[in-house]
N, C-alpha and C positions, 0 to 999 in steps of 0.2 A: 623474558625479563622477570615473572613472576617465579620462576620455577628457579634463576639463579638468583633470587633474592636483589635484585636490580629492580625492580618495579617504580615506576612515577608513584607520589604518595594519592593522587587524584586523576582518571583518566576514564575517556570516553568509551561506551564499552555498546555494542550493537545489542539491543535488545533479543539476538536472536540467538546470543551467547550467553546472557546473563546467567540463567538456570545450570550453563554448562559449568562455566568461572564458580558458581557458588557451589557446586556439586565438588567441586576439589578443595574447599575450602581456603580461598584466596581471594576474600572479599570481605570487607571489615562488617560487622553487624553492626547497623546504622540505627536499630532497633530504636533505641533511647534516648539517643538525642533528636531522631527522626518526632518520635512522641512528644516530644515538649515542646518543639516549635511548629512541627505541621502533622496533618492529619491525613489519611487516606481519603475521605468522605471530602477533600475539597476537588481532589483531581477527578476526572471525567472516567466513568468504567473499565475501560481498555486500558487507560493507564496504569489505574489503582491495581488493576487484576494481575496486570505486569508487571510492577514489582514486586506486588507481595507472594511471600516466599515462605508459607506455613507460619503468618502471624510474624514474619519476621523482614525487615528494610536491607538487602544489601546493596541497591542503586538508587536513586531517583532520576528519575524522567522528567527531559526539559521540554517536553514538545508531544505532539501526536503528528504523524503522515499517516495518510489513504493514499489508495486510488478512488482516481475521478476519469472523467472523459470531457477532454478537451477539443477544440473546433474550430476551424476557421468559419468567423463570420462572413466574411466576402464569398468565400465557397458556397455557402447557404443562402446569399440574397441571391446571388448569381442565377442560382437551379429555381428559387423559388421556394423554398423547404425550408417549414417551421424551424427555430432552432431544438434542439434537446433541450428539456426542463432540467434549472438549477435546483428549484423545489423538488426534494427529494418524493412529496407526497403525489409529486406528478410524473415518477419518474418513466421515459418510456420502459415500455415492456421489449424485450430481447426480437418480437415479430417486429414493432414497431422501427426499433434501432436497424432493423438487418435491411428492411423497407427503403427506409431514407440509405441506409448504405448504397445498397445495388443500385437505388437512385444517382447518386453522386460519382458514379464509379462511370466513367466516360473514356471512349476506344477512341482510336485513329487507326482503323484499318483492325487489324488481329493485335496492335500495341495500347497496353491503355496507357493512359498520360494521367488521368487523377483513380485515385483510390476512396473506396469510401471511410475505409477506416483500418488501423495500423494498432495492434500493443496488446492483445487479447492471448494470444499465444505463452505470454508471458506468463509462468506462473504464479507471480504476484497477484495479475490481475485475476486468472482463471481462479484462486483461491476465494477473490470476493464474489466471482457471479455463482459458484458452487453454493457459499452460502445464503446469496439473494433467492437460488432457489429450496432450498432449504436444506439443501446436504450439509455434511459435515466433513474435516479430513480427519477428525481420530474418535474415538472414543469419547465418554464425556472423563474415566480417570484419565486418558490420554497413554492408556497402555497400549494401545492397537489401533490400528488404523482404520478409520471407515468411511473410506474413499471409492469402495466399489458397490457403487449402489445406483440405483436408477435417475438420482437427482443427478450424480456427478457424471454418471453418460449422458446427460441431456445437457450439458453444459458443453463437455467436451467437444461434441459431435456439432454440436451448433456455432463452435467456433472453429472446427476443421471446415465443417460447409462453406462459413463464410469467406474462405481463401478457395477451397477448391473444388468446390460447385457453384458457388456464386462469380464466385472473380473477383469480388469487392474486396480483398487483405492483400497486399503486396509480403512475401516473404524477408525476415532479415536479408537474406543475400541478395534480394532485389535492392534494396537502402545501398549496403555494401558496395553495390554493379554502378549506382551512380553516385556513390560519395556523399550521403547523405544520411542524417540523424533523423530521427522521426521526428526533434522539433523544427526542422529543418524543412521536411517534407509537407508540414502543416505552415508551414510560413508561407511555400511557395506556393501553397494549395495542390501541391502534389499526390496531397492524403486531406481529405474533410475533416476526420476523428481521428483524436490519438487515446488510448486508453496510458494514463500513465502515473507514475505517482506524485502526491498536489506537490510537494518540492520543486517539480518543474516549472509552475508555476514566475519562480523567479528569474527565472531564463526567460520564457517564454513573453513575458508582464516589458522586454525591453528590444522586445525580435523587430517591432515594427510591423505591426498586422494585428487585425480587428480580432484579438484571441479572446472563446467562451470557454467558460469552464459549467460543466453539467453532471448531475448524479450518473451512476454508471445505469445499462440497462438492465433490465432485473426479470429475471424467471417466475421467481412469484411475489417477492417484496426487496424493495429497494434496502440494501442495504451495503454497507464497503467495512473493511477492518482498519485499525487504528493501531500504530505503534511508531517508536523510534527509538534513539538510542537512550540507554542510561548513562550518568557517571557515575563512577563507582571508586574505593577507599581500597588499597591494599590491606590486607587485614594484616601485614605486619611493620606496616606505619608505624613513625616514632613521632609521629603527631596528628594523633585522632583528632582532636580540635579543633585544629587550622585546618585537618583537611574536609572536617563537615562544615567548619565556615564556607568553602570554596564550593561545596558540593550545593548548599544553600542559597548561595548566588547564582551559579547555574541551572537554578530551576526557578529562580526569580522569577517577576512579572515585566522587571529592568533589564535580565538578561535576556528571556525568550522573546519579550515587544520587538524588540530593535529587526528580529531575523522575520516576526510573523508580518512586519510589515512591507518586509522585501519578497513576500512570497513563498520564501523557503518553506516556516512549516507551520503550524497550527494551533493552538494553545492547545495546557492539557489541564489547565483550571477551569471549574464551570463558571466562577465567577467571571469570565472574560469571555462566554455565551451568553450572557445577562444583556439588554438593549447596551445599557451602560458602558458594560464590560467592552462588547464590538466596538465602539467608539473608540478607545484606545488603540486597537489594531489596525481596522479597516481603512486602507488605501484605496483613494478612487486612480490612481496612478498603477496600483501594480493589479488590484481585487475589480475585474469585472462587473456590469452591470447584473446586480442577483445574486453577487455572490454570496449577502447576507442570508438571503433564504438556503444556501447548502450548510449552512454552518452546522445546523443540526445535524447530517451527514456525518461529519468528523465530531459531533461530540459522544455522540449515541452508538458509534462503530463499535461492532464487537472485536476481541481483539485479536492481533493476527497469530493464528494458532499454534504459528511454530517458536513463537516467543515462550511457551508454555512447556516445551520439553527440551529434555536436558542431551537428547542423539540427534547432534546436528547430521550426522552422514543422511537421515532421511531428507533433507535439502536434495544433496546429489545424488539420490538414488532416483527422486521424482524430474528432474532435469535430465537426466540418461535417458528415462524411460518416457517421457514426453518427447523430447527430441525423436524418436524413434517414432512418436506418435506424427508430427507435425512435418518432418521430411522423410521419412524411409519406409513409411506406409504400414507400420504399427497398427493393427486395430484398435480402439477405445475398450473394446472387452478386455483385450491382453496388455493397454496399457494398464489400465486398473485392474487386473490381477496381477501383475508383475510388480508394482507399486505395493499395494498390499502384500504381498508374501513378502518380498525383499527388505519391504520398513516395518515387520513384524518382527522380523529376525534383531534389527539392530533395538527395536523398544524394550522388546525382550530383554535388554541387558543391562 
C-alpha cells in the first residue's frame, strides 16, 4: 500500500519494523509536533529508546509487553510449592525455577500427565533469560551479533535440559497431539508455568483458574525486555494534522487505560508507575495478587533488541537455527555459530 501510494494516513505499525519502514523513507517525521506537545523523558526507557530514531519521532508507542511467567495457583497448593516471586527483587534464580519445575512434573506409568513448565523455547522468551544472565544478541552499535558467548550457551543449554534431561517442558507438538494452547494446558493444570508474553494476561484473567503472574527466572539478575507496537503517519499524507491528532490519542492515558485494565498490555508513561498513577490501571478482577510489586519489571525493561535494527531476516535466520536446536538435535555450539555467521551477513547490509 505504501509503496503504491495507497497507504491509510495513520496505522499500526510492530515495533519490530519500525526502523525497517523509516529506512525506506515512508513514515512522516513526527519530530515537531511530537516536541510541542510531548517529551521522550515522560515515557519509560524501552519505550523512549524505541522510538527515537537519531533525535528524530516517526512513531509513538501506546503501550509496553514483556515476558513474564505465569502459574497455576491450584497446581502449587496442590504439590505444596512456594509460589514464584512477583517481586522482581526476589526473583527465583533459573536453579531454583528448574527445582520446583522437576517438582511439579508428575508421570502415570512412562506418561507424564502434568508438566512443570511450557514457553522458554520461545525466542521471545530465551531473549530475556539471555539478558537476565548478562549476554547480549548484538553488538552495542548493533552492527554484529553477540550471541555466541558463554552467557548465551548457559542459557540455551539450561532450557534444552529442561525438556530433555529433566522431562519437565512438554514440546510444541505435544500441545498440538492433544489440542491444546499453552493457556489452555495451564488452566487445566496440565503445565504448572507458562513463560509468555504479559498480553496474555487478558485471556488468561477470564479462563476461570486461580492464575499467578511472576518475574521470569534469572541467571544472574532478574530482568525481561519491553516493547510493542507503534502508530505511525504516511510520510505522504495530505493531512499531517489530523493525523498526529489521531496518533496523540493513541498514545493517550484515555486510549491505553481502557486495554491495560483488561490485561492486554502495560503502560509506557512513568507517570502511571507512580502509587497514584497504578490506581488508575490496576484491576483486582483481571491483575493478580502482587501484581503491583512486578510493575517495576515492565517499567525498567531494557528494550527488545530487535526493535533496534533495521534486517528483519535475522528474526528467521534465529528461528531456522533454533528450531534445529530444540528438535533435530543441533548442538548450542553450532547453534550459535550458525546464528552468528548467517545474521552477520544480512547486518552487514
Amino acid at each position: 500500500m505504501l509503496a503504491g501510494g495507497a497507504a491509510p494516513d495513520v496505522f499500526f505499525l510492530n515495533s519490530s519494523d519500525y526502523r525497517a519502514f523509516q529506512k525506506k523513507d515512508v513514515l512522516l517525521d513526527l519530530t515537531p509536533m511530537f516536541k510541542q506537545e510531548m517529551s521522550l523523558d515522560d515515557f519509560i526507557p524501552s519505550a523512549a529508546q524505541i522510538m527515537d530514531i537519531g533525535g528524530k519521532i516517526y512513531g509513538v508507542s501506546d503501550c509496553t509487553v514483556s515476558p513474564v511467567l505465569y502459574y497455576n495457583k491450584a497446581v502449587f497448593d496442590k504439590a505444596n510449592i512456594p509460589y514464584p516471586p512477583s517481586d522482581p527483587a526476589k526473583a527465583w534464580t533459573w536453579e531454583q525455577f528448574r527445582d520446583a519445575a522437576i517438582k511439579l512434573t508428575v508421570k502415570d506409568g512412562n506418561k507424564v500427565t502434568q508438566y512443570g513448565a511450557f514457553g522458554f523455547e520461545n525466542f521471545y522468551m530465551t531473549t530475556a533469560e539471555i539478558a537476565s544472565g548478562g549476554g547480549n544478541i548484538f553488538t552495542p552499535d548493533r552492527s554484529k551479533m553477540a550471541l555466541n558467548t558463554p552467557e548465551a550457551k548457559k542459557v540455551l543449554q539450561s532450557i534444552l535440559d529442561l525438556r530433555v534431561k529433566d522431562g519437565a517442558a512438554p514440546t510444541a507438538k505435544t500441545l498440538e497431539s492433544v489440542g491444546m494452547k499453552a493457556n489452555q494446558m495451564l488452566q487445566t493444570g496440565k503445565v504448572a508455568m507458562v513463560a509468555d508474553g504479559s498480553w496474555a494476561l487478558q485471556e488468561l484473567a477470564t479462563m476461570g483458574f486461580p492464575v499467578g503472574v511472576a518475574a521470569l527466572p534469572k541467571f544472574t539478575q532478574a530482568t525481561t525486555h519491553g516493547q510493542a507496537h507503534v502508530h505511525a503517519a504516511a510520510a505522504k499524507t495530505k493531512h499531517p494534522k489530523e493525523a498526529w491528532e489521531l496518533l496523540k490519542f493513541l498514545s493517550s492515558e484515555e486510549y491505553q487505560i481502557q486495554n491495560v485494565k483488561e490485561g492486554l498490555w502495560m503502560p509506557n508513561r512513568k507517570s502511571l508507575y507512580t502509587e497514584e498513577g497504578m490506581k488508575k490501571w490496576l484491576n483486582s478482577k483481571v491483575h493478580p495478587e502482587g501484581f503491583a510489586s512486578l510493575a517495576a519489571y515492565f517499567k525498567d525493561a531494557q528494550p527488545y533488541p530487535f526493535t533496534l535494527i533495521t534486517q528483519n531476516k535475522v528474526n528467521d535466520i534465529i528461528t531456522e537455527e533454533t528450531d534445529k536446536l530444540w528438535y533435530s538435535g543441533q548442538s548450542v555450539d553450532d547453534t550459535l555459530k550458525n546464528i552468528e555467521s548467517r545474521s552477520n551477513v544480512e547486518l552487514a547490509k
